[in-house]
MOPAC internal coordinates of N, CA, C and O (Angstrom, degrees):
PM7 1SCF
backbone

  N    0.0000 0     0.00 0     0.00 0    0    0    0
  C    1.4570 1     0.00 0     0.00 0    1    0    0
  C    1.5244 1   107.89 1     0.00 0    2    1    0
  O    1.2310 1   115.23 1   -40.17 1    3    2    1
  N    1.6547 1   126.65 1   139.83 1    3    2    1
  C    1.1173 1   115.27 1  -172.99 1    5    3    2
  C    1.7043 1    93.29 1  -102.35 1    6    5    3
  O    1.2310 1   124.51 1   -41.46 1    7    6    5
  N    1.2903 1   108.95 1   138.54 1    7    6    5
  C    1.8599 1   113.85 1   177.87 1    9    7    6
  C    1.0898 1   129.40 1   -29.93 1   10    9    7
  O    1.2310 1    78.25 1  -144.08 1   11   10    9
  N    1.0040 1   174.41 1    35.92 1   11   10    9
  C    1.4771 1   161.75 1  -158.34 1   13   11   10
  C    1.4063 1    96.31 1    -1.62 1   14   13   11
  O    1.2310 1   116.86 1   -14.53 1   15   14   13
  N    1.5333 1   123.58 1   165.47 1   15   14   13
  C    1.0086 1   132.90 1  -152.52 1   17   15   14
  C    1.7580 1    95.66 1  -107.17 1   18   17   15
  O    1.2310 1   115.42 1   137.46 1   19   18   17
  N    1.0308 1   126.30 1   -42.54 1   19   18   17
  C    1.1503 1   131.42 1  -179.45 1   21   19   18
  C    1.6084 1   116.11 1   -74.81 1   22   21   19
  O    1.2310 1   124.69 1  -172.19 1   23   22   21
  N    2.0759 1   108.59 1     7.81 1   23   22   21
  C    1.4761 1    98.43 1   161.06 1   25   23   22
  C    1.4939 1   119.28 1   -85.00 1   26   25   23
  O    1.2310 1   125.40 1   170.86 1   27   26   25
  N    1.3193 1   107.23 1    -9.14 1   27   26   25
  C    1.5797 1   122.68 1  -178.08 1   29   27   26
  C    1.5035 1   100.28 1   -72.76 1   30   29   27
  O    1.2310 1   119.08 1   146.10 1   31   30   29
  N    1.0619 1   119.35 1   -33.90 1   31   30   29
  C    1.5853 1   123.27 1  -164.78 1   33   31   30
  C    1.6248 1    90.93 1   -95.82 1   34   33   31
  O    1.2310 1   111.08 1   164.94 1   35   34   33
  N    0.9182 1   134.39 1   -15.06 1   35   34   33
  C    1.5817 1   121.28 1  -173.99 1   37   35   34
  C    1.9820 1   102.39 1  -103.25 1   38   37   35
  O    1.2310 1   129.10 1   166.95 1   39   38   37
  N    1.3678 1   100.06 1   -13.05 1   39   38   37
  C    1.5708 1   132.21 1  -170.31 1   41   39   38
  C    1.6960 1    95.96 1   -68.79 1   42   41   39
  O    1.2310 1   128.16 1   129.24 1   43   42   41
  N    1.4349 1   101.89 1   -50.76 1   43   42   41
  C    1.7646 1   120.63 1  -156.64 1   45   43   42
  C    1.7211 1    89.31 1   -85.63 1   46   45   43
  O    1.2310 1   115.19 1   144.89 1   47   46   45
  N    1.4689 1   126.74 1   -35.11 1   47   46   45
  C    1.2859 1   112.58 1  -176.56 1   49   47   46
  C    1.8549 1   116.48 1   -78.51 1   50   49   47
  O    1.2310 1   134.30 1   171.76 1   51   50   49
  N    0.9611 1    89.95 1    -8.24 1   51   50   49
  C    1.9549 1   110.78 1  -178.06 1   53   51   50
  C    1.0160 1   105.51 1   -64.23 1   54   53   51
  O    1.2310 1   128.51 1   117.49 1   55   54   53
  N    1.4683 1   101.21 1   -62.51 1   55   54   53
  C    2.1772 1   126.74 1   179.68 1   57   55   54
  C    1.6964 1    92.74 1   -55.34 1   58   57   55
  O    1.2310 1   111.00 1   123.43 1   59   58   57
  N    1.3235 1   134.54 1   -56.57 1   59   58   57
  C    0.9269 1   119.01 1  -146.96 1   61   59   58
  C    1.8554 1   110.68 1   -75.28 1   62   61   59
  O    1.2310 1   123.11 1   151.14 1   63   62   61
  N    1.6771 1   111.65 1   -28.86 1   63   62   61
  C    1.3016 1   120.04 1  -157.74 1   65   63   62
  C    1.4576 1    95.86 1   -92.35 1   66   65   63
  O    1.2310 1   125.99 1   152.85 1   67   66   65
  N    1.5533 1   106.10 1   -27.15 1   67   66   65
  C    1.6879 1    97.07 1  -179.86 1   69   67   66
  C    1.6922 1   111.53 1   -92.64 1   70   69   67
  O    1.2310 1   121.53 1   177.66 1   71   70   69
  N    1.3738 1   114.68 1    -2.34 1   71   70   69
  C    1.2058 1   118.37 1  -171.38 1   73   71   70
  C    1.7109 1   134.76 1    55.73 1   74   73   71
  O    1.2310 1   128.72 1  -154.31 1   75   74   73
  N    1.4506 1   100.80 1    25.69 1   75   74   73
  C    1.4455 1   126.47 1  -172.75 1   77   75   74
  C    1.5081 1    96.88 1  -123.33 1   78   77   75
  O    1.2310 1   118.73 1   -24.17 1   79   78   77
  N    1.3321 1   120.03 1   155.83 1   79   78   77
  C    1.4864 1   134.37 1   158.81 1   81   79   78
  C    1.1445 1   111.91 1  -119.31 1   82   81   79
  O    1.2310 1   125.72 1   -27.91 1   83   82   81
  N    1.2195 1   106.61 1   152.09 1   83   82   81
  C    1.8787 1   132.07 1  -177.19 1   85   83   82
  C    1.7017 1   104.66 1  -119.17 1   86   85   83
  O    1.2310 1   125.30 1    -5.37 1   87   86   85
  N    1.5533 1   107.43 1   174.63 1   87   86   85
  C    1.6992 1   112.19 1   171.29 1   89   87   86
  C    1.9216 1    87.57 1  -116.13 1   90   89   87
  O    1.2310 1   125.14 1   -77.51 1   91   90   89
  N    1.5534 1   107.73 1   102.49 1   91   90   89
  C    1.5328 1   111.27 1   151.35 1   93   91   90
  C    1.2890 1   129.76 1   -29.74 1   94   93   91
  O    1.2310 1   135.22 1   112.47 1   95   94   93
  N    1.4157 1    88.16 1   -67.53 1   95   94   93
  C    2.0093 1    96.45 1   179.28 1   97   95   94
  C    1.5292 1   105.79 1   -84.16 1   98   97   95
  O    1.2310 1   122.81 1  -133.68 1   99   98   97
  N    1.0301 1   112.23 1    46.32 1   99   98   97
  C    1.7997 1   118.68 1   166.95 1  101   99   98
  C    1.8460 1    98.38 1  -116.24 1  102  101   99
  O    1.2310 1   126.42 1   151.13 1  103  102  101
  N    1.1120 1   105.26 1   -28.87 1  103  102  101
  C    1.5845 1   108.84 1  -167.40 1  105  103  102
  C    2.0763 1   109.84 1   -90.98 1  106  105  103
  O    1.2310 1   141.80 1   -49.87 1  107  106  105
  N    1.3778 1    75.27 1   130.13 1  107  106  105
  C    1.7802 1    85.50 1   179.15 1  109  107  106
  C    1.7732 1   103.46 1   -90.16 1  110  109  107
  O    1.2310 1   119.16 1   -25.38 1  111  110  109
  N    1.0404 1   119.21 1   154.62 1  111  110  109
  C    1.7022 1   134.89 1   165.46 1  113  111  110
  C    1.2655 1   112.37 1  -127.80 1  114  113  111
  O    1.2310 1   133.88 1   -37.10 1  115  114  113
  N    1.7670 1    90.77 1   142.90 1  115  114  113
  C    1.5333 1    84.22 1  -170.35 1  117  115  114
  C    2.1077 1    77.57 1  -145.97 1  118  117  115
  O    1.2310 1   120.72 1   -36.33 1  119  118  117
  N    1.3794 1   116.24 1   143.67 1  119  118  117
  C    1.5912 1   125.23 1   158.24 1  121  119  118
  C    1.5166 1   109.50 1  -112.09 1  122  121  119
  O    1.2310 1   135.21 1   -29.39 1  123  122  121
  N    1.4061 1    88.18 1   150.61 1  123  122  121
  C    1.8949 1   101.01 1  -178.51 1  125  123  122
  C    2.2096 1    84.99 1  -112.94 1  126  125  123
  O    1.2310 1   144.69 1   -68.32 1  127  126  125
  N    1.5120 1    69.60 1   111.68 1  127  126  125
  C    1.5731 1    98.86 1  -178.35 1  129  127  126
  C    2.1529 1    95.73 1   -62.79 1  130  129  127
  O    1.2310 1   139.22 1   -39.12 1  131  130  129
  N    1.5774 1    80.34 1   140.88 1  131  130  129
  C    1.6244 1    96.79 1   174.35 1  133  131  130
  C    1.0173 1   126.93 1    78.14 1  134  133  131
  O    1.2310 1   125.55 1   164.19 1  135  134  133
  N    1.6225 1   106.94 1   -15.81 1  135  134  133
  C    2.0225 1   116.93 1  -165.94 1  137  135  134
  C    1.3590 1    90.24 1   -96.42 1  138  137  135
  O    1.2310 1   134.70 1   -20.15 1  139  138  137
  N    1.3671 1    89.17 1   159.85 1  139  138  137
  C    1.4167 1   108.09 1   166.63 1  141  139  138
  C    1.5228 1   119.47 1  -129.19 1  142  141  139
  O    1.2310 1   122.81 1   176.85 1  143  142  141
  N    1.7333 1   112.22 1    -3.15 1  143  142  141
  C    1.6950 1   124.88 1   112.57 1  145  143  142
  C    1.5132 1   113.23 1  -145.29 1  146  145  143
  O    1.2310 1   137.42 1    18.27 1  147  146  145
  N    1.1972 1    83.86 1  -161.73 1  147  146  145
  C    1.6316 1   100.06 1   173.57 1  149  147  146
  C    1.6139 1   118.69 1  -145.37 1  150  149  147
  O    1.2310 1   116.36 1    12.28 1  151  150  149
  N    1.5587 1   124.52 1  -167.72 1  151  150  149
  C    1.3168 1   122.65 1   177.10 1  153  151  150
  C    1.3037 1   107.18 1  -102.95 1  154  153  151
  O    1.2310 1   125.13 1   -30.54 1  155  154  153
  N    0.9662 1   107.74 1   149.46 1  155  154  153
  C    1.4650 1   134.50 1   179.99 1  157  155  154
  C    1.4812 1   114.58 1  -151.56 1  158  157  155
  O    1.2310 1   125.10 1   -67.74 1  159  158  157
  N    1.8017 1   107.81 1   112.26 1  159  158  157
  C    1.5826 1    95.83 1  -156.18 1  161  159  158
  C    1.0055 1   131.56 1    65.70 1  162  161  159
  O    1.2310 1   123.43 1    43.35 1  163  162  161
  N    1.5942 1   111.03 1  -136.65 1  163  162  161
  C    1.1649 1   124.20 1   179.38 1  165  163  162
  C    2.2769 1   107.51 1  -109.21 1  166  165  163
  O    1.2310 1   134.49 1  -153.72 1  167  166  165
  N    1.2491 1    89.57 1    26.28 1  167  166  165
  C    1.7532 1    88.57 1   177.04 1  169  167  166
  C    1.2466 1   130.93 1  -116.94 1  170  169  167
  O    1.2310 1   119.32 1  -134.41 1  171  170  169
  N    1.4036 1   118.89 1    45.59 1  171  170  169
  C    1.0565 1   135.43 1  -164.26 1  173  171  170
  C    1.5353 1   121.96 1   -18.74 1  174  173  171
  O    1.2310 1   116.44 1   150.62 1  175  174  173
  N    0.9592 1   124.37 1   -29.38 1  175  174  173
  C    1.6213 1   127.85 1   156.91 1  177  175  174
  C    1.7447 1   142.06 1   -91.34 1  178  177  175
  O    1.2310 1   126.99 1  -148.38 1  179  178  177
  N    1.4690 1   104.17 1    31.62 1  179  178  177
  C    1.2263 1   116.30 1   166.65 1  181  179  178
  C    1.2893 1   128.76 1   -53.77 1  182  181  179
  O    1.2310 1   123.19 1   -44.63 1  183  182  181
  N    1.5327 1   111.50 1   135.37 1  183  182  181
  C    1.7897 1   112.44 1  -179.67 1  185  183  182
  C    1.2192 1   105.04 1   -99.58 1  186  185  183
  O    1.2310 1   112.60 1   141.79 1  187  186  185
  N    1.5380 1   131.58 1   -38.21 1  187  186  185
  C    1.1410 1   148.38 1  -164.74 1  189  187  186
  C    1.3276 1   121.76 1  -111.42 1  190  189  187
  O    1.2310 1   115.40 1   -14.76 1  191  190  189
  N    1.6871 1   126.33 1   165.24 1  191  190  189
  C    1.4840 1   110.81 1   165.77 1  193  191  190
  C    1.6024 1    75.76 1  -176.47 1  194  193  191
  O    1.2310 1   127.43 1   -35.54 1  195  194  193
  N    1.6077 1   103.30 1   144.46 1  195  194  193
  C    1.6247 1   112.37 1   171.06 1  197  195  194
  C    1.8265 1    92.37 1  -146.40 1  198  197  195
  O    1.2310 1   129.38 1   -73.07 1  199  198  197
  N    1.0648 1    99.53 1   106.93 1  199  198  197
  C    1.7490 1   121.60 1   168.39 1  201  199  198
  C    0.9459 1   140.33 1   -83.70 1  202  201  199
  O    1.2310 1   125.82 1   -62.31 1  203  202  201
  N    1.3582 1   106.43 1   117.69 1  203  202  201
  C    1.7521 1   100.31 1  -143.05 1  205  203  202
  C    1.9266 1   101.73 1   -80.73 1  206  205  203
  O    1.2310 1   120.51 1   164.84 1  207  206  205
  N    0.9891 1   116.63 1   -15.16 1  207  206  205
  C    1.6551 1   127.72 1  -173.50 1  209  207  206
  C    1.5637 1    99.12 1   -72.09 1  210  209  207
  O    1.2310 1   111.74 1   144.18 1  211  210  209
  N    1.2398 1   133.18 1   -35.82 1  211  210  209
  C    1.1142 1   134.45 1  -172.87 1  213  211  210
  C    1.5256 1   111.46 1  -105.20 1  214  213  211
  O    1.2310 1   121.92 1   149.14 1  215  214  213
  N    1.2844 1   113.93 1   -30.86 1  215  214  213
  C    1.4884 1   137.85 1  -173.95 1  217  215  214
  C    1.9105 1    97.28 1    59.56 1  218  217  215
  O    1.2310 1   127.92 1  -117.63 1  219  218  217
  N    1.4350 1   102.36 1    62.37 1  219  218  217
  C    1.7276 1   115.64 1  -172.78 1  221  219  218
  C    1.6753 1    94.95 1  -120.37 1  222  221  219
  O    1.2310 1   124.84 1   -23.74 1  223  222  221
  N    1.5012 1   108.31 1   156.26 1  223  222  221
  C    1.1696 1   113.03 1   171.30 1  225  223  222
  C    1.8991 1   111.12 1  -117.29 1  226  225  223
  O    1.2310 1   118.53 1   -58.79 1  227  226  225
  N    0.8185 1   120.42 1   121.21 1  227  226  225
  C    1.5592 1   117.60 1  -175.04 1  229  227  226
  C    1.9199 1    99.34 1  -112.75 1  230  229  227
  O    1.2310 1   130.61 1   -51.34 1  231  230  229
  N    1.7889 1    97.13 1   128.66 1  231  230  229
  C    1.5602 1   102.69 1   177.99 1  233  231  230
  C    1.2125 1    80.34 1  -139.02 1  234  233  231
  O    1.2310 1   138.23 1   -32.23 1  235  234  233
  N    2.1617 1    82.28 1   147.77 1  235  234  233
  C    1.8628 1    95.28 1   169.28 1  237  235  234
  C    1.7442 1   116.31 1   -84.90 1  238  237  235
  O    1.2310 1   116.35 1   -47.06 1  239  238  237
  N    1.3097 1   124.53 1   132.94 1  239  238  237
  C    1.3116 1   129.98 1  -179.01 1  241  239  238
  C    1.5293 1   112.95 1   -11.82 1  242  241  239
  O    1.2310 1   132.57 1   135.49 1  243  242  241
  N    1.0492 1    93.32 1   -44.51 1  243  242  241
  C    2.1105 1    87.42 1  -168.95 1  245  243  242
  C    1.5316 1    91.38 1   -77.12 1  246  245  243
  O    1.2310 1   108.54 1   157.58 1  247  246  245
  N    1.3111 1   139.04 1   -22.42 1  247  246  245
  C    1.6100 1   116.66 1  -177.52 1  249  247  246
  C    1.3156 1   124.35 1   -94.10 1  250  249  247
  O    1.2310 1   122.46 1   168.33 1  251  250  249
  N    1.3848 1   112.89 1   -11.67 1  251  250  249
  C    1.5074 1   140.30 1  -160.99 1  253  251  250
  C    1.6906 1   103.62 1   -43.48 1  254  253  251
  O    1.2310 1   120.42 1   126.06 1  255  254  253
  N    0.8686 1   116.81 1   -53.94 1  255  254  253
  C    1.7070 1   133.01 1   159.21 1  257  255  254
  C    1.4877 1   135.02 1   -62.52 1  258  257  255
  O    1.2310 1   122.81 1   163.66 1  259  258  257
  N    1.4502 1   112.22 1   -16.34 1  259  258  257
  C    1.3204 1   111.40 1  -167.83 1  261  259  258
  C    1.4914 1    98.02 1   -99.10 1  262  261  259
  O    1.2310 1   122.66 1   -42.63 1  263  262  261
  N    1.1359 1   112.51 1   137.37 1  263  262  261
  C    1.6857 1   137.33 1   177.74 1  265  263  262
  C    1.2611 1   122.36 1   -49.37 1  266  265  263
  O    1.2310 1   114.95 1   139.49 1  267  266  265
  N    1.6173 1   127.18 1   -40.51 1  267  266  265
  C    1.4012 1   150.88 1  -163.35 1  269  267  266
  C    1.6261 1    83.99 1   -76.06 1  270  269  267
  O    1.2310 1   125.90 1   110.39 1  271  270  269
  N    1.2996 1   106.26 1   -69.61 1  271  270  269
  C    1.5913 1   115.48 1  -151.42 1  273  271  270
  C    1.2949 1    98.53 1   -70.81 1  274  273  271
  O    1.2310 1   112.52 1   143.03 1  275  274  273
  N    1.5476 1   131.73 1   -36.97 1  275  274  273
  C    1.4024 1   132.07 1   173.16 1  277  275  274
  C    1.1307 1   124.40 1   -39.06 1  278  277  275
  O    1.2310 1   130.25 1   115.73 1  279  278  277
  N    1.7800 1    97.85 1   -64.27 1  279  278  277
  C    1.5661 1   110.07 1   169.93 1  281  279  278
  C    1.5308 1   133.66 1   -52.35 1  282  281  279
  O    1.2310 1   120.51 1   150.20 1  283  282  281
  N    1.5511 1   116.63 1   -29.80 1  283  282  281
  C    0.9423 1   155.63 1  -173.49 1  285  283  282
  C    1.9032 1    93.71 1   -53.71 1  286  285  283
  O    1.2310 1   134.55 1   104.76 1  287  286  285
  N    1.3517 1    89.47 1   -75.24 1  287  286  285
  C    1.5860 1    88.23 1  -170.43 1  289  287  286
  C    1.5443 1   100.72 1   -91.46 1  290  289  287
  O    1.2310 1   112.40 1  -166.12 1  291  290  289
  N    1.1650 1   131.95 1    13.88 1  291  290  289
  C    1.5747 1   100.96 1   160.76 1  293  291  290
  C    1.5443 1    96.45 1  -109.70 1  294  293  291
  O    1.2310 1   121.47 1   163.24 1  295  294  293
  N    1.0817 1   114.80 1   -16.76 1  295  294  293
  C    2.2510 1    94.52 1   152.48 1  297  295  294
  C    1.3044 1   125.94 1   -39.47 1  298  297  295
  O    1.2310 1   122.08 1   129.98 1  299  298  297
  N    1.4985 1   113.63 1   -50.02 1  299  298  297
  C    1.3728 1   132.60 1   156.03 1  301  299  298
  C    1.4856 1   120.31 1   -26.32 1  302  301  299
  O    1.2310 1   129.43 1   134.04 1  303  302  301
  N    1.3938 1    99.43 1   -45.96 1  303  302  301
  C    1.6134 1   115.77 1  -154.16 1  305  303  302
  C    1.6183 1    92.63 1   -89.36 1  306  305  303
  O    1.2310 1   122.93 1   128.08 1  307  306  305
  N    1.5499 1   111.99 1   -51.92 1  307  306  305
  C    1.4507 1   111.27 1  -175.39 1  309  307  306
  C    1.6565 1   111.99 1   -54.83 1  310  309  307
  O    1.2310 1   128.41 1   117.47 1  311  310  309
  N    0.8975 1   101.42 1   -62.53 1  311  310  309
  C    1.8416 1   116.70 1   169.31 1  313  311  310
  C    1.1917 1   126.27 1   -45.42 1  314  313  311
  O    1.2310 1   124.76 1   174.85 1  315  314  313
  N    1.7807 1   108.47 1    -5.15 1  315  314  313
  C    1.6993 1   111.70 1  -163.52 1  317  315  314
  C    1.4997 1   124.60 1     8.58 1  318  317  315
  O    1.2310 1   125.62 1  -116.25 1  319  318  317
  N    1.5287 1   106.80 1    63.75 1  319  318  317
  C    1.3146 1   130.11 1   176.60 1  321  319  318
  C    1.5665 1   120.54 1  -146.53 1  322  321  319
  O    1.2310 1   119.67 1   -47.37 1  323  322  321
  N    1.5765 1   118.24 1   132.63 1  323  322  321
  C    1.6088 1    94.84 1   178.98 1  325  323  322
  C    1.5705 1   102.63 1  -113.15 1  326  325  323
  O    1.2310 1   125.42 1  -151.23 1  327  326  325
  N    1.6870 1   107.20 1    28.77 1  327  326  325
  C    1.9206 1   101.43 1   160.61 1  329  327  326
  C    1.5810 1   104.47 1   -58.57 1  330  329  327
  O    1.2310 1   125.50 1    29.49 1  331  330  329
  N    1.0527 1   107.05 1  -150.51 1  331  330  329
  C    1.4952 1   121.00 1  -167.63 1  333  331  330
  C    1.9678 1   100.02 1  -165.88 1  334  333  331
  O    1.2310 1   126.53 1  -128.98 1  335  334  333
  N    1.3812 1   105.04 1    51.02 1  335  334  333
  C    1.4081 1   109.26 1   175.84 1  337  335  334
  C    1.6091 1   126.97 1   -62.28 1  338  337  335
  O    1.2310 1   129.49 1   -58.72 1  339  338  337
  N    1.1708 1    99.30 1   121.28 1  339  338  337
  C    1.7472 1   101.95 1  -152.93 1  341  339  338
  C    1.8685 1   107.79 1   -52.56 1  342  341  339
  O    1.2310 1   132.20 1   149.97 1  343  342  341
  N    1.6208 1    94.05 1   -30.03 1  343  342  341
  C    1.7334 1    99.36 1  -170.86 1  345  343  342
  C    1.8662 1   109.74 1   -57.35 1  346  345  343
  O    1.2310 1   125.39 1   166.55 1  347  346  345
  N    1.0560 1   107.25 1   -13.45 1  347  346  345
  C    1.4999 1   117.81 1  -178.42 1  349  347  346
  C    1.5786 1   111.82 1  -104.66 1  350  349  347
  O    1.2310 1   129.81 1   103.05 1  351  350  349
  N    1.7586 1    98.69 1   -76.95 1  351  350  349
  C    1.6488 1    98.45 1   160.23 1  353  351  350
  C    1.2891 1   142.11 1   -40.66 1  354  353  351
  O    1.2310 1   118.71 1   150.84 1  355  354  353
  N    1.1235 1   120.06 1   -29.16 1  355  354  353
  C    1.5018 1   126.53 1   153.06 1  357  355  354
  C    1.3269 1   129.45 1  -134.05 1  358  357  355
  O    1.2310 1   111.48 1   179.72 1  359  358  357
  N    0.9997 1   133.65 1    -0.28 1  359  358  357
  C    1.5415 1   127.40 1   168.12 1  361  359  358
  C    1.2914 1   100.40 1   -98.00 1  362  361  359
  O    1.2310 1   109.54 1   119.07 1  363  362  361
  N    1.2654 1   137.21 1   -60.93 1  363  362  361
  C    1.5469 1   128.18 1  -167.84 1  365  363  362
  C    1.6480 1   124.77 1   -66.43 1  366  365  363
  O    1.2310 1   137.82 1   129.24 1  367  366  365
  N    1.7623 1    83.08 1   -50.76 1  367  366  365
  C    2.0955 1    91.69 1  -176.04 1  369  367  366
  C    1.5759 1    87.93 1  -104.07 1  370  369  367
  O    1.2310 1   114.10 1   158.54 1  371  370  369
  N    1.2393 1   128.77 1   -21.46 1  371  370  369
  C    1.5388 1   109.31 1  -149.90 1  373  371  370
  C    1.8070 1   108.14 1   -31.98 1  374  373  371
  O    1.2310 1   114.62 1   122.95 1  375  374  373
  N    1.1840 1   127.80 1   -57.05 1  375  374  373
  C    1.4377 1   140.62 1  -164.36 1  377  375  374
  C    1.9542 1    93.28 1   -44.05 1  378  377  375
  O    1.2310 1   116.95 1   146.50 1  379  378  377
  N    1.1028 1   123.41 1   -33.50 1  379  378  377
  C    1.4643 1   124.50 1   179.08 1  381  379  378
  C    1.2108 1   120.63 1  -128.69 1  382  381  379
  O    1.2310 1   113.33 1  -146.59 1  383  382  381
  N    1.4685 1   130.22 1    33.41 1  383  382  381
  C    1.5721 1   121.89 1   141.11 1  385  383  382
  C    1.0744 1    92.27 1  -132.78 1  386  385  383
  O    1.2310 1   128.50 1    -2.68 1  387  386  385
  N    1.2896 1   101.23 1   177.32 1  387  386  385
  C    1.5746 1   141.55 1  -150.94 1  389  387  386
  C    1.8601 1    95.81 1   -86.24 1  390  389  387
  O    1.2310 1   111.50 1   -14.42 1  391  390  389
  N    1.2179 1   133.61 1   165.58 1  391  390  389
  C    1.6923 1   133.45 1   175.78 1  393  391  390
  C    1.1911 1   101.95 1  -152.96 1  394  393  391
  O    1.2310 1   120.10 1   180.00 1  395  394  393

């Protein structure tokens, strides 16, 4: 999938709230057409996934657009981490990604 243009712009507000930078055009996207999730592990209802082996972001069709979940995993991506460290996840961006 090639990005929408407005993930770069939701990309730059990520960098700004977590106060870290990432390389955008380092990250691949990919949607699982029709879902509205998928599995991951053991969580059978995943919207999101950003992999750090590939440094790819995978969203299910119904989230592909939404901002929360966008941001969500390219925090992931900036942080090249898939914890969920609260100082980012909720104190810094919480107000704009998804939990």
């Amino acid at each position: 999938m090639h990005a929408p243009a407005i993930f770069e712009t939701w990309w730059q507000e990520v960098e700004q709230c977590s106060g870290q930078a990432g390389d955008f055009a380092a990250v691949s996207w990919y949607y699982v057409p029709g879902a509205g999730s998928f599995v991951v592990g053991t969580d059978p209802e995943a919207v999101g996934l950003w992999q750090s082996s590939t440094n790819s972001i995978t969203l299910a069709q119904a989230f592909r657009e939404y901002a929360p979940v966008v941001r969500h995993e390219e925090l992931h991506a900036i942080l090249k981490r898939g914890d969920h460290p609260p100082e980012y996840f909720q104190d810094k961006c919480g107000s704009i990604v998804a939990h």
